[in-house]
N, C-alpha and C positions, 0 to 999 in steps of 0.2 A: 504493500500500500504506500502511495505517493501521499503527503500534506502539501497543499498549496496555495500560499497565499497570493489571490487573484489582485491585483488594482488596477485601476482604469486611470491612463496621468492626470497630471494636476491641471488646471484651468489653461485653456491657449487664446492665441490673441482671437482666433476664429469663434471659440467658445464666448468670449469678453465680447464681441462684438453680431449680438442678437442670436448667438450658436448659431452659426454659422455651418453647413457642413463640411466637415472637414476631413476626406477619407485617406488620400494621399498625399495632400497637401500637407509639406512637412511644414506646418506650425510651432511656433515659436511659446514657450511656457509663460506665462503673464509674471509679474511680481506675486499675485493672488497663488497662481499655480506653484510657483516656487515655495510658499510659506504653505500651503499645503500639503507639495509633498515633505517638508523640514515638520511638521505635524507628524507625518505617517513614519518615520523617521523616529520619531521623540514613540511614538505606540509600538514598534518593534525593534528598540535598540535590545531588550533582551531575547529576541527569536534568532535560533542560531541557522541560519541558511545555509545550505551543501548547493545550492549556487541558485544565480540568478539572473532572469531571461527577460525580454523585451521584444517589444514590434523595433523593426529597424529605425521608426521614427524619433527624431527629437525630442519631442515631447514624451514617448514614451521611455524611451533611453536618460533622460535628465530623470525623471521622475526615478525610476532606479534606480540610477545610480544613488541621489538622496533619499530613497528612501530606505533604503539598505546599508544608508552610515557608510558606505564604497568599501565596503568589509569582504565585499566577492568582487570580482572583475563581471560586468553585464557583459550578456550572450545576446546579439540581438536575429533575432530569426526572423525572415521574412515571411512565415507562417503564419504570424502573429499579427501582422500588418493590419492595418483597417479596412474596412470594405469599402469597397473599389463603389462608388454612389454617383459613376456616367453622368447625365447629364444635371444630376444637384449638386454636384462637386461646388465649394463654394457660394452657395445660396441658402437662405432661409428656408423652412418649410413653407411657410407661408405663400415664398415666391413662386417654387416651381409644383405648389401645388395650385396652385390660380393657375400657372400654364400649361399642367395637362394632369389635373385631378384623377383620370382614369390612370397613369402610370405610376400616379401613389397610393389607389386603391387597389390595383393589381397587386404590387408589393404590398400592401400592407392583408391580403387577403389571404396569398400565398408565394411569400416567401423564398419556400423552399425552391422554384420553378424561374417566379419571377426574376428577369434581373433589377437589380437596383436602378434607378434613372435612367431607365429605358436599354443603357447599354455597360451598364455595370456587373457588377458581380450578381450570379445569383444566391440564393442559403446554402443550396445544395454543395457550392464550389467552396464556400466559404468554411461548412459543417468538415467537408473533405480534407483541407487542409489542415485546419485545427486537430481533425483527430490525427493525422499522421505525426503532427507534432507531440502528443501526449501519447501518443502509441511510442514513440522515439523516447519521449522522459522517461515511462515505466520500465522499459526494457535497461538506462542506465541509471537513474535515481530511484527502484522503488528501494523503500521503506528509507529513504530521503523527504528533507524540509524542503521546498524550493518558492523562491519568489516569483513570477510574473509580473509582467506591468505591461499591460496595452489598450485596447480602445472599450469604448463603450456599446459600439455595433458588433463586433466578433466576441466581447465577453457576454453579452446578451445571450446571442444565439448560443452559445458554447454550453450556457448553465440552462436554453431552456431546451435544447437537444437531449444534453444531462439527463435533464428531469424526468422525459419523456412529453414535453408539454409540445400541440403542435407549434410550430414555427411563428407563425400568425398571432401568437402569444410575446412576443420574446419582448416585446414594446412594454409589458407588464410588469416587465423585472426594471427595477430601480440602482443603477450605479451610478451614482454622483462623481465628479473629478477628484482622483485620489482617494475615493471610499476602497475599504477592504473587505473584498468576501473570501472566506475561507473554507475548502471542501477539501476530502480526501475522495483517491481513486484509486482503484486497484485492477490486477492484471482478466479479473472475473468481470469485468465492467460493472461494478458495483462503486456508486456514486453517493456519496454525502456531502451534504449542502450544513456546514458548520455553524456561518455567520454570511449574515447578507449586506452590501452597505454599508459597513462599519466607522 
C-alpha cells in the first residue's frame, strides 16, 4: 500500500484573475499562492516523504518544492500535467460558455468521451494516463509516503474515477489551491479516501 498526499498548487496569476482556465499555460504562482503553499509546508514539516512528484508545471513544481521544506528533490512527470481544455484555454467559464454552451454541456454530461473545449483532452485520455503513472508508483514506492502536487482538473477526475463515481460527477469534489487530500492505494486497486480538502 502506497500513502499519498494529493495537492492541487497554490493560487496563479490565471487563478487571481477571474480563474481563468488554465491547462497548459505555465502560470506563474501569485504572492497569495506562495504563502499558501509556505502554509502547506508549516502542516507537513513532520510527514516524512520517500519522494516527491509534480505536473511538469510551474506552479505545480514551486508549490512542491515548498511544500515539502525541499527535503526530497521534485520528480516532475508529464502525466501529471493539466488537462489539455482546447479551445477554453485561457478564458473564463462564463466566456466560452456564452460561445458555444453545447460544448460545455457535452463535457460537463460526459466527460469521459467528451473532449475538453471542443479539441482538448478527453477523461478517458486523461483517466489513462494518470493510472499509468500510479501503476508506475506502486510497482517502486509501495508501502512508501509520497507527495504529489498538481492540478485541480486531473486531481478531480483521479479521486472520482477512484471512487467509482461517474465522470460527470468529478465537478463535485472540492480542491481549493494548495488544499491536501490524503488516500492510500494499493497493488489490489483498493482505494481510500483519508482527508479531502485539507
Amino acid at each position: 500500500m502506497i500513502t499519498i498526499y494529493l495537492l492541487r498548487h497554490g493560487e496563479t496569476t490565471f487563478n487571481a484573475d477571474g480563474n481563468r482556465y488554465c491547462g497548459r499555460t505555465d502560470a506563474e504562482l501569485t504572492t497569495k499562492g506562495m504563502e499558501q503553499a509556505q502554509r502547506m509546508q508549516s502542516l507537513l514539516r513532520d510527514v516524512d516523504f520517500d519522494a516527491v512528484f509534480s505536473s511538469p508545471l510551474q506552479r505545480a513544481r514551486m508549490t512542491a518544492a515548498v511544500a515539502s521544506g525541499n527535503r526530497k528533490e521534485v520528480k516532475p512527470d508529464e502525466r501529471l500535467i493539466e488537462v489539455d481544455f482546447g479551445l477554453w484555454e485561457g478564458k473564463r467559464s462564463e466566456e466560452f460558455i456564452a460561445e458555444n454552451p453545447e460544448a460545455w454541456e457535452s463535457w460537463i454530461k460526459d466527460p469521459l468521451t467528451t473532449a475538453a473545449g471542443q479539441c482538448g483532452e478527453t477523461g478517458a485520455a486523461v483517466i489513462e494516463r494518470l493510472d499509468a503513472f500510479f501503476q508506475d508508483l506502486l510497482r517502486h514506492y509501495d508501502g512508501k509516503t509520497v507527495l504529489i502536487v498538481a492540478h485541480n482538473g486531473v486531481n478531480r477526475l483521479f479521486l472520482a474515477w477512484q471512487l467509482g463515481m461517474p465522470l460527470g460527477n468529478y465537478r463535485r469534489i472540492v480542491q481549493e489551491n494548495s488544499s491536501l487530500t490524503i488516500v492510500t492505494l494499493d497493488q489490489h486497486k483498493s482505494f481510500n479516501l483519508l482527508k479531502l480538502n485539507a
